[in-house]
Each structure stands twice: as structure tokens, then as C-alpha cells.
N, C-alpha and C positions, 0 to 999 in steps of 0.2 A: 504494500500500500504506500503510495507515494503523493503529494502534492505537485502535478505536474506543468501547473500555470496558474497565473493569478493576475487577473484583469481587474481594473476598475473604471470607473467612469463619473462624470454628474451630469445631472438631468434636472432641467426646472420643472417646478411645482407653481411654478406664478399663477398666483390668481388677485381680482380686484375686490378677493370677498376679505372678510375682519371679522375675529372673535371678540370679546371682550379687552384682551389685553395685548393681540399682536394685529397687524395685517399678514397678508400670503403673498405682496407685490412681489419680495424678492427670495422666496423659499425656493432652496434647492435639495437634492437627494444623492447622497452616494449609489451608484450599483456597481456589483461585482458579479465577476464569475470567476469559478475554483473549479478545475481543470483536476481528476481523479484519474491514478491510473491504479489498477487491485495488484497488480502483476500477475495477473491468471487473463490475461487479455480483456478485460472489462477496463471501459473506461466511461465516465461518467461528469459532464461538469451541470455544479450546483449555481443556482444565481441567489443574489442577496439583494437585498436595498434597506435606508433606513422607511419608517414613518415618519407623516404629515408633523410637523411642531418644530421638529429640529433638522437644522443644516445638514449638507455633505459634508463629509470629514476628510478630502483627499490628504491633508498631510499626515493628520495622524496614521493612515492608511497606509503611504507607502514610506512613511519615517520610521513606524514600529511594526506594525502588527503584520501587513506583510510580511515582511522579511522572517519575522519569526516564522509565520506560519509556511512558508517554503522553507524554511532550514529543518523545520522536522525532521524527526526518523521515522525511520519507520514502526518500530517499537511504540513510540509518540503517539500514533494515530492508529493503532489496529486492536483491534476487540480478538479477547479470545477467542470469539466464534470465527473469525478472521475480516468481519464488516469493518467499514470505517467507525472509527472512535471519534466522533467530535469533541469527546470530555476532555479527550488527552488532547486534540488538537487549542481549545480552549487554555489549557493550562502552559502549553508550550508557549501562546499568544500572550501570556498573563505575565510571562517571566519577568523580574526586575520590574514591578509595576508597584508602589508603593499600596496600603491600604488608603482607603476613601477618596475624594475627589471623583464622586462617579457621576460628571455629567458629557461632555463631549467623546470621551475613551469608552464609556459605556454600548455609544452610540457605535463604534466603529468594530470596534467586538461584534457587536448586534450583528453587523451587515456579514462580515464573516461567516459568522455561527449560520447567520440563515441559509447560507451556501452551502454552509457544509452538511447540515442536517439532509437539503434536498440530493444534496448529492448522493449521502447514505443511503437514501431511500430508493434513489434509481438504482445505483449500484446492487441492491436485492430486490428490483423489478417491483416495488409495490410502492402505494401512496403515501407520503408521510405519516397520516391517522393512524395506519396501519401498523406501521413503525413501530408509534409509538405504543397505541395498546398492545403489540406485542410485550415489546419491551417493559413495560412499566404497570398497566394491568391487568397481565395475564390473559391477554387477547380479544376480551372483549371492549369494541369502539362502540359510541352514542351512535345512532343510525341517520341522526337529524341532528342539526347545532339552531339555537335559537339566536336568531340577529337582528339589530333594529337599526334601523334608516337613521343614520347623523346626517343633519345640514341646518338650516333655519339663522346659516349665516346673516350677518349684517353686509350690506353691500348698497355702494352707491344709490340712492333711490327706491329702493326695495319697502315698502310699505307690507302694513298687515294683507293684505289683498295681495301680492305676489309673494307672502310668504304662508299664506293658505294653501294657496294654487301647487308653490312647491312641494308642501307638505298632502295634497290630495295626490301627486305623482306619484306620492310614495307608495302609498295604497294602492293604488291601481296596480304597480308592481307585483306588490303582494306582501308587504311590511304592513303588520298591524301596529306595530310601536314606532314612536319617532322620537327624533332629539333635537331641539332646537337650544340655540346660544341665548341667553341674559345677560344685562348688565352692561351693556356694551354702549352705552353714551355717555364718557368720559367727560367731564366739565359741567354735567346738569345735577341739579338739587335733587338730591335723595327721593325726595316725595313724590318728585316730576319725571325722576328716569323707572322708579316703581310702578307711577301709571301705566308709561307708555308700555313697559312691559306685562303689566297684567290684562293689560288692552291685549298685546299682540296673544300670551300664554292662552287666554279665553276665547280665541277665536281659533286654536287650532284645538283647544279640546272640544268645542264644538263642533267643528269637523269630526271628531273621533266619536260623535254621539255622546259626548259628557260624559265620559270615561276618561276621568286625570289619567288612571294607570297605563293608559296609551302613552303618555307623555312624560320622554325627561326632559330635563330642561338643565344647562351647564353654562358656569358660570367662568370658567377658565383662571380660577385663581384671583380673579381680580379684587373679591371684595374684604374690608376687614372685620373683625366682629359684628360691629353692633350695624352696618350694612346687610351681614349675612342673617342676623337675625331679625330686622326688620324686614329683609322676605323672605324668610323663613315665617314667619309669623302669616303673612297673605299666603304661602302657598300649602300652608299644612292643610287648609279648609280642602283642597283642591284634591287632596291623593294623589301625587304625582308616583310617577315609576321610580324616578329616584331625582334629589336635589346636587345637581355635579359639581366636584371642586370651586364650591363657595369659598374658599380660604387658598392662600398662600399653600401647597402641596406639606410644606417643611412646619409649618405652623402647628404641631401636634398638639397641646396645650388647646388651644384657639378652638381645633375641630372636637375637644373633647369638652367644651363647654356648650356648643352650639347642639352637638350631639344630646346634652343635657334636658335642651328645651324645642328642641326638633323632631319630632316622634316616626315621621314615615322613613323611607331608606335616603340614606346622604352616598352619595359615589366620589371615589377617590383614588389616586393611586399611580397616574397614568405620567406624573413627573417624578417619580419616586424611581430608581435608576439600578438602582440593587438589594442584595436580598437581607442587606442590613440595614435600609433605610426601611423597606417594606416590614422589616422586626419592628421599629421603633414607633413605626406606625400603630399596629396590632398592638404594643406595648402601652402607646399614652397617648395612642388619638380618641382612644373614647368612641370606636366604635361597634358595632353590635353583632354579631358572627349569625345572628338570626334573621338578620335585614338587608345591614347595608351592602353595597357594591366595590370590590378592589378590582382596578382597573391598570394591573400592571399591564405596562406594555413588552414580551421580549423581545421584539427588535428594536426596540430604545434602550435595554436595561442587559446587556452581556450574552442575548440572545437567551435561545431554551437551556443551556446549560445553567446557568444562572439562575431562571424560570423554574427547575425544578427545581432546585434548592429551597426557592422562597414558598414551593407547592409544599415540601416539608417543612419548612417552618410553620408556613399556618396551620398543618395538622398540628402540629405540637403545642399549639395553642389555643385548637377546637374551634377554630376554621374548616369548613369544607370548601373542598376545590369549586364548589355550585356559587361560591359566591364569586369566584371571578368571572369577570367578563370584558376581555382585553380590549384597551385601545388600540386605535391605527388602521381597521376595519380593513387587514390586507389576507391572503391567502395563509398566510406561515402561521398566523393566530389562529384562522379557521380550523387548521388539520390540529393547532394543540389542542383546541378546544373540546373538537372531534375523540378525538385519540385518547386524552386526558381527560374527558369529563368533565369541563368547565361549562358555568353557566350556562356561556352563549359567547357572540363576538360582536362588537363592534362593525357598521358597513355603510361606505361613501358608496351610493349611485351614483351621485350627481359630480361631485368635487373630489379634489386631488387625483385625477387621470394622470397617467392610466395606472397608478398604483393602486388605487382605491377600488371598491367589489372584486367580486368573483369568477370564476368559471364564467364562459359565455353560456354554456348550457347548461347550468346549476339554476332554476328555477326557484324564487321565493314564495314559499305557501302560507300562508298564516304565521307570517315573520320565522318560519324556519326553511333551513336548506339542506339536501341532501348532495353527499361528497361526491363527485370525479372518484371513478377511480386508476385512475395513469400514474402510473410510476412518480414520484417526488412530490413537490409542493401543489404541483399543476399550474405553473406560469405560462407552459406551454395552451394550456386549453382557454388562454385570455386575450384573446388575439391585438387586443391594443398593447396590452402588458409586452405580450413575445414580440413584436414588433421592434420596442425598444431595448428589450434582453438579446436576444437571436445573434445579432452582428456584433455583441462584446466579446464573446470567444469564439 
């Protein structure tokens, strides 16, 4: 088993939409490809990228984690059953890397890892899901992952009336849950950026037939306490699906007081970057293993090796893996979701192309989907996606 090339690239992500606390004018994306050869004539290459939120990392890329991951052995990267080892290739990547500081380095790990997992999976002919309940379940995968439609961006001009419109597309797809952005008029009086939001909140659960539980609603960090708890307070009457990163990700204190006075599900998680930030979370955010939402992402956070870690950490503290439900709403989250029995996933229609949804023939039914099943990730069965992967290696 060998690492026999390693490409990388960036790719923009521009868009003229706005969450609460960034724009998308200048977001860009790493991708990679990882070039496998078995030495038994099998050869196999994995593709990676990051998610929506965070930059390309070309230097970190090819300053560190490259180079370590072609200097492997072979030893390095091979399972005793003789499959590719991505633990050991992870660990080879990790060398000389101090502990903490896990925000950009997190990210560039990620893109690797997701390489290599796909590439595992082709190299033994089956689909990552597969994979992984082998490996880690004892064979048995969810048949169906539940997803729900993110978008309800801010954007130029964008009124409650086109941002129904966008939320009935969603529907009609076949997504009964959706997720719309809050918070996101910077400079206006508390009381006046509240209306205009429970203006817009009330008019897409009206759409859903008066069913809050249709609807989440994300706040991207932006607000501080006594913000998050003044709508916290308008949105409890409503039932929402869950209340998203109201606070500061690192604010653990903060989400454990809001938690106090906020009763339906609060989600969180999705800037949180490794499986000891994710501890410290479970430790003293104060929040509730019966309800709420952790929304680690692994292609932001060291990729799935890392992801499993943090899956046993939250057992160990009486978490179930049902409560996650990853951000980034890309294909690599799907199959862990699948594979691993996670909640659900995260899933852009509309935004972040062509990273964002699924298989092209993976149909949404009552906001669930069932897997492809082709060899790896399946970036190949996404034809906008393989378009921009195909000509890197």
C-alpha cells in the first residue's frame, strides 16, 4: 500500500448571499485527490474538499500535511486485513503538530482524511456507508439518513415573499424540514431586527401548515446572551426543530445559561474543530443529550478519524450518536451518517455548488434519502460535483 500522488486545487464558492455574521462574496475551497496504489495491482484515487464556512488551505497543504502524507510507509497506512489504514495515515499527517490551535490545520487534515476514507472504500469495491458499518457496527447501515433543506439566506433584496417561495422549492423536492438564517441585520435595535425576523420565521411556518417542528432557524454565532435570550423567549411559543448556534461556538458558560431558560432543542457544534473542544462542550455547555442537536462537522474538524473519537467521547458521557447531525450538507457526512447511525445530515439544494447535495439520482422523500450504492463517497454519481473533481488527477 502506497500513496502514489497527491493533487490539490481551489475552487470558489462565491456567492452574493450573507448569514448572520459573514458574507460568501469571497469563499473559496480546497480539493484534493490521493492517488492509491495496494501493490496487488488495485489502484484507487480518493477526492476530498473542505465545507461551506471556511477557506482553502493551499499552504498548509502543501507546507505540511502533504509531504507527510506521501513520505508514509507502508506499514503507516495498511490494516491488518491489508485495506488502506487512514488512522495511520492521519497520524503520520499529525506528526510534530503541537496540541490545540485546531482551527485552519483542522481544516486541511479534513480534506485529506476525506480522500483517503473514499479511496478505502473503492479500493474494497463498496460505498463508504458500507465501510463503515462494517467496520464499526458490525454490518449493519440505516437504510435511509434523514436531511433537511438549509438556505433562507439573506441576500440583496430578498424579502419575506422570495424567501417563502424559496422555502416552498424545498418541498416540492421532497424536504419536509427546512432551515432558515436569523439575526442577520447588523446595526438595527434589538426590538426592530426581532420583528422583522418573526415577521419572516411566521411566514415560513405557515407555509409548513403551522408546524414550528418543520422549522430551524440559525443564528451563526452572532448573538450574545441577553440577545439570545430575548428570542429565545418569542421562539419557544413556536416549537421550532431546533434554535442554531445563538452564541459564540466557544462560549460554553453562555450556552449553559441560555440552555437554562430555553426548553425546546438549541443546535450547536459545527465550529467546534476537534474532539476536545467537542468534550468541553458536553462538559459545560449545558446541554441536554435528550434534545438538543451536535452538529460537528468532519470535514472541518480532522476529518472521520477524529469524528470517531469524538462519537466515543459522547458515548462516554451518555450521548447517542442520534443526536448528531452534521454540518456542511456534503456526500462524506451522508455515508457517516448512513454507516454510523447518526441522526441525519445537513443538505444545500440551492447554494454552495456544486459541493453542496447529493447523488443526482438519490431522491428526497419525506426529508429522507436513500444511499448510491458505487464504490466510495459517490462524487462520481454528482455530475456537477465530478465535473470539477475528474481533471484533478
Amino acid at each position: 500500500m502506497r500513496i502514489a500522488d497527491v493533487k490539490q486545487a481551489v475552487v470558489p464558492i462565491s456567492s452574493a448571499i450573507a448569514n448572520a455574521y459573514i458574507d460568501f462574496s469571497k469563499m473559496t475551497a480546497s480539493v484534493v485527490a490521493v492517488t492509491i496504489e495496494d501493490g496487488a495491482g488495485r489502484r484507487a484515487t480518493g477526492y476530498g474538499f473542505n465545507s461551506n464556512g471556511r477557506y482553502a488551505q493551499p499552504g498548509l497543504l502543501a507546507e505540511r500535511f502533504i509531504p507527510r502524507l506521501t513520505g508514509t510507509t507502508e506499514a503507516e497506512i495498511t490494516r491488518t486485513d491489508g485495506g488502506l489504514d487512514p488512522v495511520g495515515a492521519w497520524a503520520a499527517m499529525m506528526k510534530n503538530e503541537k496540541p490545540g490551535g485546531h482551527g485552519d490545520r483542522s481544516v486541511a487534515v479534513g480534506v485529506l482524511d476525506m480522500a483517503l476514507w473514499d479511496a478505502a472504500a473503492k479500493l474494497e469495491g463498496v460505498p463508504l456507508w458500507k465501510l463503515l458499518a462494517d467496520r464499526y457496527r458490525g454490518g449493519p447501515a440505516d437504510e435511509t439518513a434523514w436531511v433537511y433543506a438549509a438556505g433562507g439566506y439573506y441576500h440583496p433584496g430578498k424579502g419575506v415573499d422570495a424567501l417563502v417561495e424559496e422555502m416552498k422549492r424545498y418541498l416540492d423536492m421532497g424536504y419536509s424540514t427546512v432551515k432558515m438564517k436569523i439575526g442577520g441585520a447588523p446595526g438595527t435595535p434589538l426590538k426592530e431586527a426581532l420583528a422583522e425576523d418573526m415577521a419572516r420565521i411566521e411566514a415560513v411556518v405557515k407555509l409548513l401548515g403551522g408546524e414550528g417542528s418543520r422549522l430551524c432557524v440559525d443564528v451563526n454565532g452572532r448573538f450574545g446572551l441577553h440577545a439570545a435570550l430575548t428570542y429565545a423567549a418569542a421562539l419557544q411559543p413556536m416549537n421550532l426543530r431546533w434554535y442554531e448556534e445563538p452564541l459564540d461556538p466557544l462560549d460554553f458558560a453562555t450556552h449553559a445559561t441560555l440552555a437554562e431558560h430555553y426548553l425546546p432543542p438549541i443546535a450547536t457544534g459545527e465550529n467546534l474543530f476537534s474532539m476536545l473542544d467537542a468534550r468541553n462542550l458536553i462538559r459545560h455547555g449545558g446541554l441536554r443529550p435528550d434534545r438538543d442537536i451536535l452538529q460537528f462537522d468532519p470535514a472541518l474538524s480532522y476529518g472521520l478519524v477524529e469524528y470517531l473519537r469524538t462519537l466515543e467521547m459522547m458515548a462516554a458521557h451518555g450521548w447517542s450518536p442520534r443526536r448528531c447531525v452534521p454540518h456542511g450538507g456534503h456526500q462524506f457526512a451522508l455515508n457517516i451518517a448512513v454507516g454510523l447511525g447518526l441522526g441525519g445530515n445537513e443538505s444545500y439544494p440551492e447554494v454552495f455548488a456544486p459541493f453542496g447535495g447529493f447523488a443526482d439520482d438519490t431522491p428526497v422523500t419525506d426529508s429522507r434519502i436513500r444511499m448510491p450504492t458505487i464504490p466510495g463517497i459517490g462524487f462520481e454519481a454528482k455530475s456537477a460535483l465530478w465535473a470539477v473533481l475528474k481533471d484533478l488527477a
